[in-house]
Residue frames as a rotation matrix with the C-alpha (Angstrom) as fourth column:
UNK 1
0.581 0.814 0.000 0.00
0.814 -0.581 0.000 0.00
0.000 0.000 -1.000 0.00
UNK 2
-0.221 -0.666 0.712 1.15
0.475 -0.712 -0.518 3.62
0.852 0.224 0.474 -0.49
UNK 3
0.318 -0.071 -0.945 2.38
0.921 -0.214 0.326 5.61
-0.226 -0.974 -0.002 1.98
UNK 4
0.422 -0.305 0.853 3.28
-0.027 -0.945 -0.325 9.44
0.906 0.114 -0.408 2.51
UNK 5
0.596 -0.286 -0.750 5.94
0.758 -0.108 0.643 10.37
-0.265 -0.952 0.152 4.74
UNK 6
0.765 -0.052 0.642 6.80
0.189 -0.934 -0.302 13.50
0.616 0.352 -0.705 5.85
UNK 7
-0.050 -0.896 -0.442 10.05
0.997 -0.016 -0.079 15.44
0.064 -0.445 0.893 6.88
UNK 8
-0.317 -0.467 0.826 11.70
0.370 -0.862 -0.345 18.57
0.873 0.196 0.446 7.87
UNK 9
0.613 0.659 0.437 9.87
0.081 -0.602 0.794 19.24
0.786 -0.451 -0.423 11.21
UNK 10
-0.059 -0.853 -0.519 11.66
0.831 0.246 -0.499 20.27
0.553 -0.460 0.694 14.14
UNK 11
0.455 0.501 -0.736 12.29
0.889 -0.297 0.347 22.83
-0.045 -0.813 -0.581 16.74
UNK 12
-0.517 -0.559 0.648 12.94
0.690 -0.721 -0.072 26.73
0.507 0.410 0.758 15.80
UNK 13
-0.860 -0.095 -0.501 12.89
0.376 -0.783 -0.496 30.20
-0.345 -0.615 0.709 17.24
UNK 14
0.487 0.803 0.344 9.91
0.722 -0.149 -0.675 31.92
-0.491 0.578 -0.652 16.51
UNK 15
0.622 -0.127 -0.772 10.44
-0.465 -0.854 -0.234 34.19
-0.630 0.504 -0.591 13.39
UNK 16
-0.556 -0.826 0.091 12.63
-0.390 0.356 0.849 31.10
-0.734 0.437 -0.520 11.81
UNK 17
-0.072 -0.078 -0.994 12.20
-0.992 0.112 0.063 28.94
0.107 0.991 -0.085 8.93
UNK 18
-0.374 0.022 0.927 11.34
0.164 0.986 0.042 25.04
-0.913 0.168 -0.372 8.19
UNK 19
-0.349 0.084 -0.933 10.87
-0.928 0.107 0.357 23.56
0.129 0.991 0.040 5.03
UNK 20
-0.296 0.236 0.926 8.65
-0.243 0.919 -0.312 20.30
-0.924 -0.317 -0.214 5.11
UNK 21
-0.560 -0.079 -0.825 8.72
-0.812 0.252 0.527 17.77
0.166 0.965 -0.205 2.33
UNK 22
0.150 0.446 0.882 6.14
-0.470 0.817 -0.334 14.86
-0.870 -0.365 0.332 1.65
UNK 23
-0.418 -0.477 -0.773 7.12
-0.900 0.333 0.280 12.29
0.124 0.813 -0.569 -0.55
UNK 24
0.516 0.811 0.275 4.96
-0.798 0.572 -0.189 9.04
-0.311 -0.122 0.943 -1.36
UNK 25
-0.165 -0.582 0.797 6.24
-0.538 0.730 0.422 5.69
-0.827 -0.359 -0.433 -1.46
UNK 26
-0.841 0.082 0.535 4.83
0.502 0.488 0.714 4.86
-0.203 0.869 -0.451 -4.97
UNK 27
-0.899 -0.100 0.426 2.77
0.397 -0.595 0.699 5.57
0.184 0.797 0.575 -7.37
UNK 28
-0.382 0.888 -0.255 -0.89
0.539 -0.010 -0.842 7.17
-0.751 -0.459 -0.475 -6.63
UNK 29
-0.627 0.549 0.552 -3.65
0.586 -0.134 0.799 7.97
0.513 0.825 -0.237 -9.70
UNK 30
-0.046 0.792 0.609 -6.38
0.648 -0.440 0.621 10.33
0.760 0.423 -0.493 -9.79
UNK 31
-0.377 -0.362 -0.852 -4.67
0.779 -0.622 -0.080 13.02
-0.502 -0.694 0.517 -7.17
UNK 32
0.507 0.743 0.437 -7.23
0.803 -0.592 0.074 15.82
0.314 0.313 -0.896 -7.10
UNK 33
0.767 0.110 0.632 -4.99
-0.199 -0.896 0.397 17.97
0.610 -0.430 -0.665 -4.60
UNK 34
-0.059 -0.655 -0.753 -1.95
0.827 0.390 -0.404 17.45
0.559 -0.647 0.519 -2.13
UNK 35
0.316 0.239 0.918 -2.04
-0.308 -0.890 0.337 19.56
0.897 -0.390 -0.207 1.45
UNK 36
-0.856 -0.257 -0.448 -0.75
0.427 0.136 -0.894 19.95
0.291 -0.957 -0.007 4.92
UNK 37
0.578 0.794 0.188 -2.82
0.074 -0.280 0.957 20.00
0.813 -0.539 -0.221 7.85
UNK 38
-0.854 -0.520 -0.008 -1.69
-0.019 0.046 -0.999 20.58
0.520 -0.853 -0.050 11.26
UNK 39
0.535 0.827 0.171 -3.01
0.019 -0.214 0.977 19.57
0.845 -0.519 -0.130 14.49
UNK 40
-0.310 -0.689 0.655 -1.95
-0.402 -0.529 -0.747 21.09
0.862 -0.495 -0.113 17.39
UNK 41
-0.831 0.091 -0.548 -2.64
0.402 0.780 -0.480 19.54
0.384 -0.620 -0.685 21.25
UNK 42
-0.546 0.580 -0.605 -6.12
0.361 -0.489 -0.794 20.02
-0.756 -0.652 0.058 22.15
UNK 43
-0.540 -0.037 -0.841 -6.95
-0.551 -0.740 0.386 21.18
-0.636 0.672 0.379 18.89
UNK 44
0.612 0.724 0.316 -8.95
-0.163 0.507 -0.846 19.92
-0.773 0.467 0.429 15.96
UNK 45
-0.097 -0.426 0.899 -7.05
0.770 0.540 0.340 18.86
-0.631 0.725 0.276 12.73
UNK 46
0.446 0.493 -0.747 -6.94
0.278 -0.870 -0.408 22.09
-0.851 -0.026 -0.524 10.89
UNK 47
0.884 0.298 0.359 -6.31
0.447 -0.321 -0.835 23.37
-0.134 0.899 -0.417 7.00
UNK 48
-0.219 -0.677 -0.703 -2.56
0.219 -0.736 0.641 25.22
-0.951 -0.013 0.309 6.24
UNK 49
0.158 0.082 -0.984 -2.76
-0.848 -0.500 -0.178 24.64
-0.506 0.862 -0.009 2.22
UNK 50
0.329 0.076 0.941 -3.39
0.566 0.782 -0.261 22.66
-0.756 0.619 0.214 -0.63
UNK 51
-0.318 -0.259 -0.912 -2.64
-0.786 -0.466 0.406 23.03
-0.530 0.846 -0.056 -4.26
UNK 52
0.579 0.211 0.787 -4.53
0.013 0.963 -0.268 20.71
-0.815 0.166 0.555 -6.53
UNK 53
0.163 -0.595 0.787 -3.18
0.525 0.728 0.441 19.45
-0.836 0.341 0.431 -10.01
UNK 54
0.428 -0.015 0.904 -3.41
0.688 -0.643 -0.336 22.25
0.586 0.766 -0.265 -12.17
UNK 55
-0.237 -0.969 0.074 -1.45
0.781 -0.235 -0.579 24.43
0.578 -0.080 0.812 -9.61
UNK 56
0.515 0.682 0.519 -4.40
-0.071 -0.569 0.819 26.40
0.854 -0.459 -0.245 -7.36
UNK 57
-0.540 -0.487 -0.687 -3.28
0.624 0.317 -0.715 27.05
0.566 -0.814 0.133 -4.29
UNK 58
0.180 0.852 0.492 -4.98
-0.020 -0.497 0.868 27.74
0.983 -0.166 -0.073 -1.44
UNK 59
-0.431 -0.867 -0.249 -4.26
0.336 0.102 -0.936 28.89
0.837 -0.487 0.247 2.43
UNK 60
0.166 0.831 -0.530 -5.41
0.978 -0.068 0.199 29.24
0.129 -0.552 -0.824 5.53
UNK 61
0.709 -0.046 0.704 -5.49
0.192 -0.947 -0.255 32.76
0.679 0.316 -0.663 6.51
UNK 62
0.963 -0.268 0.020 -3.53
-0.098 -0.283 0.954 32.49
-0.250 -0.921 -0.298 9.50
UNK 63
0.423 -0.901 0.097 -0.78
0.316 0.246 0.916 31.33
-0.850 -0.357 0.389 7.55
UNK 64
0.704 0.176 0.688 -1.11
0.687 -0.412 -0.598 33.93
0.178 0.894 -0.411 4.31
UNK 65
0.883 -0.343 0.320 1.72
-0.273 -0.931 -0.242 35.53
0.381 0.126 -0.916 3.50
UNK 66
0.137 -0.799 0.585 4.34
-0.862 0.196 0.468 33.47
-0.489 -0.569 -0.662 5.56
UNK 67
-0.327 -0.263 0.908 4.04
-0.006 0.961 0.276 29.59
-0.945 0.085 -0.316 4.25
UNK 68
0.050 0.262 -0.964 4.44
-0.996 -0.063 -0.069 28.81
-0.078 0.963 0.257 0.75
UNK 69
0.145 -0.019 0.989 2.86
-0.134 0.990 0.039 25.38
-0.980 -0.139 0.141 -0.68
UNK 70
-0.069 -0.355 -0.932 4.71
-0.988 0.151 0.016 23.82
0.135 0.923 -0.361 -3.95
UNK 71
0.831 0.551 0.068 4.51
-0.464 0.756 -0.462 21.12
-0.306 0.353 0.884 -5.61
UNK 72
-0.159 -0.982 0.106 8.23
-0.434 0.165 0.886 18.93
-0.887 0.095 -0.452 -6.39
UNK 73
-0.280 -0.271 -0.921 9.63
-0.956 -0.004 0.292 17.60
-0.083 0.963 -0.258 -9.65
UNK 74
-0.891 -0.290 -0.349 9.16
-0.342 0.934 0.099 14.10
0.298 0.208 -0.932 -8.62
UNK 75
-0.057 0.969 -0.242 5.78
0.015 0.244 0.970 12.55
0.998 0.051 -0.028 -8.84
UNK 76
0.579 0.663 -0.475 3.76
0.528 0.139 0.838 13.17
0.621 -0.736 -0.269 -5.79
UNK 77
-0.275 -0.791 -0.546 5.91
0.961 -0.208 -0.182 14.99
0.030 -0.575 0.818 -3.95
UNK 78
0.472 0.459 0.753 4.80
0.439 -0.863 0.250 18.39
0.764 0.212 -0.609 -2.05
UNK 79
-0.394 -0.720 -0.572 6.58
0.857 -0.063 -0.512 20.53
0.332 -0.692 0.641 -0.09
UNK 80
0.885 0.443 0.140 5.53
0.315 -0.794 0.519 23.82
0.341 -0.416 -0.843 2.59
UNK 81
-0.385 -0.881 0.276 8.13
0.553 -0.460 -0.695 26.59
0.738 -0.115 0.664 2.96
UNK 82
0.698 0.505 -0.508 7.19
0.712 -0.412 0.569 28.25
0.078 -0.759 -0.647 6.86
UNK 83
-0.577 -0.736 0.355 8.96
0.254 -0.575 -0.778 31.54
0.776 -0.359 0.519 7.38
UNK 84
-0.603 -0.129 0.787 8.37
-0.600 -0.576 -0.554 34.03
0.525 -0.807 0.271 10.21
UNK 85
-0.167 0.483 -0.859 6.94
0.665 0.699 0.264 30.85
0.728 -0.527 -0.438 12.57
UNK 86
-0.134 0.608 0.782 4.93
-0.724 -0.600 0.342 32.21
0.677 -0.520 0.520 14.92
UNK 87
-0.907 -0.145 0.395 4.92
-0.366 0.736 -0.569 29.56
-0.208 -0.661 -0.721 18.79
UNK 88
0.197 0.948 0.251 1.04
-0.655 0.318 -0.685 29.44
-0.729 -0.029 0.684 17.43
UNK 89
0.024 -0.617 -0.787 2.43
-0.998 0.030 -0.053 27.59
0.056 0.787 -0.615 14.93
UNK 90
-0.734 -0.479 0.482 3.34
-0.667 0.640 -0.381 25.01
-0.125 -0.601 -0.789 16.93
UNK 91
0.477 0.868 0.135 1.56
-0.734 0.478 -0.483 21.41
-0.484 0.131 0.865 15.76
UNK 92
-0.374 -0.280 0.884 1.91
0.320 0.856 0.406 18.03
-0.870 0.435 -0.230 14.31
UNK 93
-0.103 0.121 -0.987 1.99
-0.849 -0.528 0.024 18.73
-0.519 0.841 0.157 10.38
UNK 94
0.081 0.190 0.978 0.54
0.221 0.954 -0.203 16.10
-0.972 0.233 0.035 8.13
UNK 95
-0.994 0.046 -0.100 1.12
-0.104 -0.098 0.990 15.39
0.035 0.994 0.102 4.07
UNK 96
-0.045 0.884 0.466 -2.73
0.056 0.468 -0.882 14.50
-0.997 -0.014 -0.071 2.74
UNK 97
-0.894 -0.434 -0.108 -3.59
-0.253 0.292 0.922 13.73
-0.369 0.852 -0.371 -0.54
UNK 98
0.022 0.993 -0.119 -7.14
-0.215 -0.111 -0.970 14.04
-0.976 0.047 0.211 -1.68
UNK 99
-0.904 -0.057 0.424 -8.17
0.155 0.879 0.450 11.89
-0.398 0.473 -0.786 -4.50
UNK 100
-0.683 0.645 -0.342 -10.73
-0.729 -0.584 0.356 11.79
0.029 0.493 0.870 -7.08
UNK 101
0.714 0.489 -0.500 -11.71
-0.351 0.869 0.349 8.33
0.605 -0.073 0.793 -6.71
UNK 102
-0.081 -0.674 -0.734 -10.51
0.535 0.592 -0.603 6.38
0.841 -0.442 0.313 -3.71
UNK 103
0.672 0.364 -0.645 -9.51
0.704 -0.042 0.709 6.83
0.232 -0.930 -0.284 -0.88
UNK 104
0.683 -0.636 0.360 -7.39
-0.618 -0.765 -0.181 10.19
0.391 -0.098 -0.915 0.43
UNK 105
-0.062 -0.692 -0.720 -3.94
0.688 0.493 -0.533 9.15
0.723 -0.528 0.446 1.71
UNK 106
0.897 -0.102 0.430 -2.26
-0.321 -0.820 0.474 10.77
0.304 -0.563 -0.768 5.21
UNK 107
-0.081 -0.954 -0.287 0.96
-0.217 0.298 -0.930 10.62
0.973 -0.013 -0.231 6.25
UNK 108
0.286 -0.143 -0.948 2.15
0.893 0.400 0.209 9.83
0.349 -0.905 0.242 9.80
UNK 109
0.811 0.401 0.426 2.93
0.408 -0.909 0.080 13.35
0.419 0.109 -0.901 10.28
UNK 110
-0.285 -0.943 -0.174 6.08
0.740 -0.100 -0.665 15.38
0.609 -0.318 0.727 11.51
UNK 111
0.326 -0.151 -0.933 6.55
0.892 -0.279 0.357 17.74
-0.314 -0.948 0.043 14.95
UNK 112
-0.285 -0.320 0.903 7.03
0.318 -0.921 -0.226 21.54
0.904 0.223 0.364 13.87
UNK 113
0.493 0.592 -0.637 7.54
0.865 -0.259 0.429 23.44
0.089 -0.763 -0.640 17.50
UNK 114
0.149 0.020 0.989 8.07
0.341 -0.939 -0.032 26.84
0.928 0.342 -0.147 17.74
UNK 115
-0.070 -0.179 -0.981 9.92
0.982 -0.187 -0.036 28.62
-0.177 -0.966 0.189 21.04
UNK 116
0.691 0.175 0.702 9.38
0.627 -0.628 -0.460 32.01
0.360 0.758 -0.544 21.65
């Protein structure tokens, strides 16, 4: 079965930088969209940005203007640039994949914490 696993999270000042990359373990068909979510503790599961297959992109507002979502040369493969991180910030960041037929994928998600 395919998998997504994500990278790049870790622990940064607020006002720094991460780059997180998701990369899928093989191939996956009728990909309407690829996006991070983050949930944070206590929190619901919550939108950052998608971009579907024609290159839309779309963001929450809290994170407009700081986090940029792209798309990578190699099939399936999406990546979120985070500048000025902010300790609200601070959440478990998931790949997702949203399908036209099928089921969505999710990754296993990666640890992005923010000190201020």
């Amino acid at each position: 079965q395919v998998q997504l696993v994500e990278s790049g999270g870790g622990l940064v000042q607020a006002g720094g930088s991460l780059k997180l990359s998701c990369a899928s373990s093989g191939s996956i068909s009728n990909i309407a969209a690829m996006g991070w979510y983050r949930q944070a503790p206590g929190k619901q599961r919550e939108l950052v940005a998608t971009i579907t297959r024609d290159g839309s992109k779309n963001y929450a507002d809290s994170v407009k203007g700081r986090f940029t979502i792209f798309r990578g040369n190699a099939e399936n493969t999406a990546y979120l640039q985070m500048n000025s991180l902010k300790p609200e910030d601070t959440a478990i960041y998931f790949c997702n994949v949203d399908r036209l037929f099928g089921k969505d994928l999710w990754g296993q998600g990666t640890q992005v914490t923010v000190s201020s």
